[in-house]
N, C-alpha and C positions, 0 to 999 in steps of 0.2 A: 504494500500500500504506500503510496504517496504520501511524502510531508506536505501538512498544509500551511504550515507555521515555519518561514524561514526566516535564520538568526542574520540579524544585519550585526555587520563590524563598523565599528569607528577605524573610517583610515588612519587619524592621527595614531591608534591605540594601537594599529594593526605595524605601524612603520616605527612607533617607539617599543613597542615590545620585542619586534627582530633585533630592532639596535639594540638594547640593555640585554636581550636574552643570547647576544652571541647567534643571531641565525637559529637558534632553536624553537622557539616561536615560528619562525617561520615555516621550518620542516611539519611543523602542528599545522597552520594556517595552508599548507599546499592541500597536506593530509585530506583536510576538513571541506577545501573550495574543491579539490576534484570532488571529494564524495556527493557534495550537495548537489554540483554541475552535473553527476551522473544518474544521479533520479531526479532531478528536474527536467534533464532532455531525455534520459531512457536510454544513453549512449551511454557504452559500458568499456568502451575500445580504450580511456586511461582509467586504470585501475588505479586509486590511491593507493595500494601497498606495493605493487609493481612501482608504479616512480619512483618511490620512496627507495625500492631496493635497486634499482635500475639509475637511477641519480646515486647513489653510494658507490655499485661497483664500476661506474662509470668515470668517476671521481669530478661529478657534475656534468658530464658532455649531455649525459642523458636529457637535461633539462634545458638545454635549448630546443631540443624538439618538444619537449612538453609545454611551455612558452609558445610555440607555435601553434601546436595542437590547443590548446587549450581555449584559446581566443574563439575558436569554431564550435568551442560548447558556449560559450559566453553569448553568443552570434544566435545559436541555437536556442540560450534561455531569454533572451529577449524576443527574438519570435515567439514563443511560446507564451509570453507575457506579453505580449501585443505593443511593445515596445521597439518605437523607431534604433533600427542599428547606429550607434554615433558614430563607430569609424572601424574599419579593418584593422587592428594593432599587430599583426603578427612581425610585421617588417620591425614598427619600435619596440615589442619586445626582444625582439632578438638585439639590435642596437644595442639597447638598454644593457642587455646581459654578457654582450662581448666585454661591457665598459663596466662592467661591475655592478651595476646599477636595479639589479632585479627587484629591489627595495619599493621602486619609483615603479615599475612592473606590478607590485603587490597593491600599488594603491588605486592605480589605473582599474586594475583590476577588480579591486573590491568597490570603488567606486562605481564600476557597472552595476555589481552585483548590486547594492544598495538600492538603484531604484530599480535593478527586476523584483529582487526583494518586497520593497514596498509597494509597489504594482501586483506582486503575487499574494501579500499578504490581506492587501485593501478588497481584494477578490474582482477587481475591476474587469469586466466581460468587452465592454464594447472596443473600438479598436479608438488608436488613439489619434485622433484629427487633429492635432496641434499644427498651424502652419494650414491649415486647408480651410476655408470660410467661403462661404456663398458664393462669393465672387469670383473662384477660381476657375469655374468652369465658363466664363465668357471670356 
């Protein structure tokens, strides 16, 4: 069964807590965002405990293809949430991660989630017209 109740993160809480926790935090935080990303789209193809072990014996390379992959469940839970796409990230996450930066990755990131989150949680059905008024069909 489907969660109905999805936890939102504070990005400031999500990018001090990697900093002060040493990256451990964030091995929790990857954990946690594949899992939810994977019963909210029904795509099962990253496993959270596969990356986790798959980023270790890789001694990180793995997680540039997760960073990539992972924007496409992202992309995935806002269609599904009837939420306008804001942008393709896979190009700046990878950026991001060649330059050390995955931190700014984390927040990007949770910062989608937030409003598929709050769009999933408000149970909002109709599609979202933001940007489309009357007037646009003359």
């Amino acid at each position: 069964m489907m969660k109905t109740n999805w936890q939102k993160r504070s990005v400031i809480a999500v990018i001090l807590f990697t900093l002060l926790t040493g990256g451990i935090y964030g091995i929790y935080w990857i954990y946690t965002t594949n899992r939810d990303l994977n019963d909210l789209t029904g795509d099962y193809r990253l496993k959270p405990g596969w990356t986790l072990f798959f980023g270790l014996i890789t001694c990180g390379l793995y997680m540039f293809y997760w960073w990539y992959r992972i924007n496409d469940l992202v992309m995935a839970a806002q269609e599904r949430a009837l939420r306008p796409y804001r942008s393709d990230n896979k190009l700046l996450f990878i950026v991001l991660r060649i330059f050390g930066l995955a931190v700014i990755n984390m927040a990007i990131l949770q910062s989608d989630l937030n409003d598929v989150y709050d769009h999933l949680n408000q149970g909002v059905t109709d599609m979202n017209t933001q940007g489309d008024d009357e007037w646009s069909d003359y």
